[in-house]
C-alpha positions as CSV (number, residue, x, y, z in Angstrom):
1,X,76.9,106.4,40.0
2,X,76.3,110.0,40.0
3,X,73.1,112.0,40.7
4,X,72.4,112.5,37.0
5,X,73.3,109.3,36.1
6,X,71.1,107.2,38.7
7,X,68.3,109.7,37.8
8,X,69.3,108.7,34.1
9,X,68.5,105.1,34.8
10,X,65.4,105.5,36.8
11,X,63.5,107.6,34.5
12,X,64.5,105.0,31.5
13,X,63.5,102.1,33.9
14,X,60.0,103.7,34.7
15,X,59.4,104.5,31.0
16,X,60.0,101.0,30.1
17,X,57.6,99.9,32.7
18,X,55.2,102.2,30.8
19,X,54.8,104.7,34.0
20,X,53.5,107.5,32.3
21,X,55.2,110.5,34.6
22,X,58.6,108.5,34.5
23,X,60.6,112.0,34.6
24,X,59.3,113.3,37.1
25,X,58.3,110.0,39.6
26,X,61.9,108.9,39.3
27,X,63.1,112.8,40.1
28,X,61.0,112.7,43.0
29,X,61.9,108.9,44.5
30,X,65.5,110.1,43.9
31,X,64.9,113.1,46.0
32,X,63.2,111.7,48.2
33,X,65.9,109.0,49.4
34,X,68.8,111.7,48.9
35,X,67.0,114.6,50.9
36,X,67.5,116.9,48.0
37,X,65.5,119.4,45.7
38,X,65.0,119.8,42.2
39,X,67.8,121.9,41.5
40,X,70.0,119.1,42.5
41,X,69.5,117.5,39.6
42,X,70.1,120.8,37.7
43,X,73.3,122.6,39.3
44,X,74.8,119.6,41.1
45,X,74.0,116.4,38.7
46,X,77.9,115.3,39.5
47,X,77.3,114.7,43.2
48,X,78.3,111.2,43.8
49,X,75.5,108.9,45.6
50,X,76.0,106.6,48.6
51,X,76.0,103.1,47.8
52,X,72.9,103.1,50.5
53,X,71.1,105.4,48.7
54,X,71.8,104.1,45.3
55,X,70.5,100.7,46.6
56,X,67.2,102.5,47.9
57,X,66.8,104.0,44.5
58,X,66.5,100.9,43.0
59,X,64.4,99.1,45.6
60,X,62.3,102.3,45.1
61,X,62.4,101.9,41.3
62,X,61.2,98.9,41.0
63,X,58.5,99.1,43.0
64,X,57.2,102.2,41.1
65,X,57.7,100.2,38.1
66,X,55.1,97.3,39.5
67,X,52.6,100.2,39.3
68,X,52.7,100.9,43.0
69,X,51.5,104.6,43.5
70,X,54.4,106.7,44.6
71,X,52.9,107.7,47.8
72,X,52.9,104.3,49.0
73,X,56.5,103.9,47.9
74,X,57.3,107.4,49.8
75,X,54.6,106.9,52.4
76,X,53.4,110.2,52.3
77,X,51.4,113.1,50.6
78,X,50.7,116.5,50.8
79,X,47.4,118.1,51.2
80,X,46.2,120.9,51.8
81,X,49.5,122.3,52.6
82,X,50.2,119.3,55.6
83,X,52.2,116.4,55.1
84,X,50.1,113.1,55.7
85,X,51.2,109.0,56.1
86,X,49.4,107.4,53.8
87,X,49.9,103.5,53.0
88,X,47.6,100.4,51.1
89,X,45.4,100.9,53.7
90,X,43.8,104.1,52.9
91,X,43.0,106.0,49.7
92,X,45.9,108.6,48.3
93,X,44.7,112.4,49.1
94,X,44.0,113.9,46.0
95,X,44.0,117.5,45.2
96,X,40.1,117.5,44.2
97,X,39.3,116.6,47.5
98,X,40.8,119.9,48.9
99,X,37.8,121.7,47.3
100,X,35.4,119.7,49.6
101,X,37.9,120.9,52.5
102,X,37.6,124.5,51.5
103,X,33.8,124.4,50.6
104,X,33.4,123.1,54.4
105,X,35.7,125.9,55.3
106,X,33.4,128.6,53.7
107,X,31.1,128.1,56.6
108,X,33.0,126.5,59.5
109,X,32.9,128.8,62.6
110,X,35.4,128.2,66.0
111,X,33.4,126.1,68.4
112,X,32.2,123.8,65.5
113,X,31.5,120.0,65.7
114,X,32.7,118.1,63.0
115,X,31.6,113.9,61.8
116,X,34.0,113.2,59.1
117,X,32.5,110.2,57.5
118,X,34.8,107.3,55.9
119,X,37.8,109.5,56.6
120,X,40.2,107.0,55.7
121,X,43.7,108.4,56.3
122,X,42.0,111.4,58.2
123,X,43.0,114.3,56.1
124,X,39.4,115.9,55.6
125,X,39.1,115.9,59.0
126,X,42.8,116.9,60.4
127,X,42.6,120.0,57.8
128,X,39.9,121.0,59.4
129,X,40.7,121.1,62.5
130,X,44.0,122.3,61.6
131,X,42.9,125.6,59.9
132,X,40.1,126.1,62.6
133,X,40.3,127.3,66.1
134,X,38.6,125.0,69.2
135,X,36.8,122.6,67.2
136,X,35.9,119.2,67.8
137,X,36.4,115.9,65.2
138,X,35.6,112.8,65.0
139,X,36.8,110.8,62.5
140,X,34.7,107.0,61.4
141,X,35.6,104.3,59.5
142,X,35.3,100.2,59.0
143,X,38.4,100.2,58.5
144,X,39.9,99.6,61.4
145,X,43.6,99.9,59.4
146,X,42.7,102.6,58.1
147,X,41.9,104.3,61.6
148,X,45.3,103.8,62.5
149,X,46.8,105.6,60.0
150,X,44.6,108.5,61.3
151,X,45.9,108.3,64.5
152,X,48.8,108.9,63.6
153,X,48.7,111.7,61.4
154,X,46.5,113.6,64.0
155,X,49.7,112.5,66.5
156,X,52.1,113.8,63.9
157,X,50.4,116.7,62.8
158,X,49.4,117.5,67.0
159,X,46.5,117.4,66.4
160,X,43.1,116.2,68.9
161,X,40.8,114.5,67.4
162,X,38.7,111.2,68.2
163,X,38.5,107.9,65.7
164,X,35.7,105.9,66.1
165,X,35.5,102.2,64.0
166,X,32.3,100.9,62.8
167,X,30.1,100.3,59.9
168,X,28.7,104.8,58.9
169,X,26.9,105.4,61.8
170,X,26.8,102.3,63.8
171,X,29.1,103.8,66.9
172,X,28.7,107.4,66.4
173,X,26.3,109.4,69.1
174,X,25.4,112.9,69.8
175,X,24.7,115.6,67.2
176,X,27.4,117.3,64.7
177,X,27.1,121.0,63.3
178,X,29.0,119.3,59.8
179,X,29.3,116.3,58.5
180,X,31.7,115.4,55.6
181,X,32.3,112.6,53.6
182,X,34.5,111.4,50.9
183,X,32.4,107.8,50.0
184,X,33.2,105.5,48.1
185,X,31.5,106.1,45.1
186,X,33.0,104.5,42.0
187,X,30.5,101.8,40.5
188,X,31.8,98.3,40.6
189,X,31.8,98.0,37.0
190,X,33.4,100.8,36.5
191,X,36.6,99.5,38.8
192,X,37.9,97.1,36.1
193,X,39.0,100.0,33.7
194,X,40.4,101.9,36.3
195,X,44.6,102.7,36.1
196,X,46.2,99.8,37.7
197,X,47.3,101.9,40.0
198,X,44.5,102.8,41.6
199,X,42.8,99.4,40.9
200,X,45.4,97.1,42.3
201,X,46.5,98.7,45.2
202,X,44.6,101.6,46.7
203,X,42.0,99.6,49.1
204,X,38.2,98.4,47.1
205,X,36.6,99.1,50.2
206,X,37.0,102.7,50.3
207,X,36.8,102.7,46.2
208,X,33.5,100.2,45.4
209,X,30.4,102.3,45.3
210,X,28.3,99.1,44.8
211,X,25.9,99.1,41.6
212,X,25.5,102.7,40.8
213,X,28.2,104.4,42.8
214,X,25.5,105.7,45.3
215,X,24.5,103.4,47.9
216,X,26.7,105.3,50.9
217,X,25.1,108.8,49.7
218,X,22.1,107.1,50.7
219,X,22.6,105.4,53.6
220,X,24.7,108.1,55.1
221,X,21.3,110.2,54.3
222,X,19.3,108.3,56.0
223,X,20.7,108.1,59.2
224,X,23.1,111.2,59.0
225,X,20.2,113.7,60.1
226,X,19.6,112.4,63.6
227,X,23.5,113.3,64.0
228,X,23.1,116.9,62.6
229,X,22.6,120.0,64.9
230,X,19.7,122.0,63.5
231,X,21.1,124.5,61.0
232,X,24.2,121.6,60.3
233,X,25.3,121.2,57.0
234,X,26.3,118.1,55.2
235,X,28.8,118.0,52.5
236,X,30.0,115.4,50.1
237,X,32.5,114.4,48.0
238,X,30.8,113.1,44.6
239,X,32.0,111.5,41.1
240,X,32.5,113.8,38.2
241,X,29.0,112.6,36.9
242,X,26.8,112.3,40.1
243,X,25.9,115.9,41.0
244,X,22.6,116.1,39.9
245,X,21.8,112.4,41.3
246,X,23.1,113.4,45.1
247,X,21.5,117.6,44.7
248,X,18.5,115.9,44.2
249,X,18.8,112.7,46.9
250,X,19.7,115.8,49.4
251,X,16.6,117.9,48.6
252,X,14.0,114.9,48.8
253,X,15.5,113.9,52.3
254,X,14.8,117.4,53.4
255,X,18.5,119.6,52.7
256,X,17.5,123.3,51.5
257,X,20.3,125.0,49.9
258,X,21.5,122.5,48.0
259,X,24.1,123.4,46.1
260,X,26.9,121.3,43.6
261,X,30.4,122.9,43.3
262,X,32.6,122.4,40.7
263,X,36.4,121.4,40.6
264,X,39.6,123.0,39.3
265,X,38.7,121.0,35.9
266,X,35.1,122.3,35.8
267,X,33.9,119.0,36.9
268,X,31.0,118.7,39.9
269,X,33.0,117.6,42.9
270,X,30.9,118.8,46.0
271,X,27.2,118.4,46.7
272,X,26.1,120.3,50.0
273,X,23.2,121.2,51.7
274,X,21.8,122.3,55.4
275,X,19.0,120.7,57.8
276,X,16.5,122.6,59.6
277,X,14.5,119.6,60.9
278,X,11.4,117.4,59.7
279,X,9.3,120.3,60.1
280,X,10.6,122.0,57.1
281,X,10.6,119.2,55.0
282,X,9.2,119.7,51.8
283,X,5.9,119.0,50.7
């Protein structure tokens, strides 16, 4: 086969499979195996393909077309401008998230110590560090899979920063100026009705919210301020319709500026707030 024509095929094979962006999931697989661009397809669609390649293509295809996510298939996303490994074991990067990177960023001076809650495949905390100067991370998670995957970004990416496996808090000493998190926060009956591919192969743990999609907001509240420098700030990642639940969680545990900041879709994606101590908790 040609370029065009195995492109041809794996776009009709994805559509059949009911993939929704079949054009352009089997333009990227395609370029993926064939280190090419998009304007292969355009100006050189009579390039002939290896037999290895061609027989990647279709391993590749038909995975895609059992719903895996693409990024598993590829083992990698972008975010944030950095290339990160991501596999089964830790939740796809998603552009939303990049807001709760850049809210963080707003504030973030060089010298900073940053706790990056749940970080999964680490790419809260590794952008941080990466468009910072002389900061400190450490990265938690259960997951001790998951950590793993964060090693090795931070390795790939040359990055320092420490990973630390436990249960929130339960390994994590000494004081933080910021503390992020990207929760789970998806309610568990909500998790039926999500795409398959997000509900059959992106891990539950780091998905399952429990009841009402807010148990790790408050649990990382309640401990999370005997790990905060005074003056620290603590920002999370929220579902589309928990901003005014978490705003007011945070002001009741003490947080003063509050504040919930939207997405690129005019949805409320961050919650964030600062901690002066128990002494100016409200009355």
């Amino acid at each position: 086969m040609n370029y065009r024509e195995c492109y041809e095929w794996g776009r009709q094979s994805l559509k059949a499979a009911g993939i929704e962006e079949a054009d352009l999931d089997a333009r990227l697989l395609l370029e993926t195996i064939c280190h090419t661009d998009r304007n292969t397809l355009l100006v050189h669609g009579d390039r002939q393909v290896s037999h290895e390649e061609e027989s990647a293509y279709n391993d590749w295809i038909s995975s895609r077309a059992r719903h895996i996510p693409l990024q598993y298939i590829t083992g990698e996303q972008e975010f944030m401008g950095l290339t990160f490994l991501v596999n089964e074991h830790v939740l796809i990067p998603r552009q939303d998230t990049e807001i709760l990177v850049e809210e963080v960023l707003r504030q973030l001076t060089d010298g900073s110590r940053i706790l990056d809650m749940c970080t999964g495949s680490g790419c809260i905390l590794l952008s941080l560090l990466h468009y910072s100067n002389d900061c400190q991370g450490t990265g938690a998670d259960i997951s001790k899979e998951a950590l793993a995957v964060a090693r090795e970004n931070a390795d790939q990416l040359g990055i320092q920063a420490r990973f630390v496996e436990g249960n929130l808090f339960e390994n994590i000493d000494g004081k933080y100026d910021f503390i992020v998190s990207n929760p789970p926060y998806i309610p568990t009956a909500v998790i039926d009705g999500l795409m398959e591919e997000v509900r059959l192969h992106e891990p539950l743990t780091a998905l399952d919210g429990k009841e009402d999609g807010l148990i790790f907001y408050r649990r990382i509240l309640e401990d999370g301020t005997e790990h905060l420098m005074r003056g620290g700030g603590l920002y999370f990642e929220i579902g589309f319709d928990q901003g005014a639940a978490v705003k007011k969680m945070m002001e009741e545990a003490g947080f003063h500026e509050v504040q919930v900041t939207k997405d690129f879709a005019g949805l409320d994606r961050v919650v964030s707030g600062f901690w002066y101590g128990t002494d100016t908790l409200p009355q």
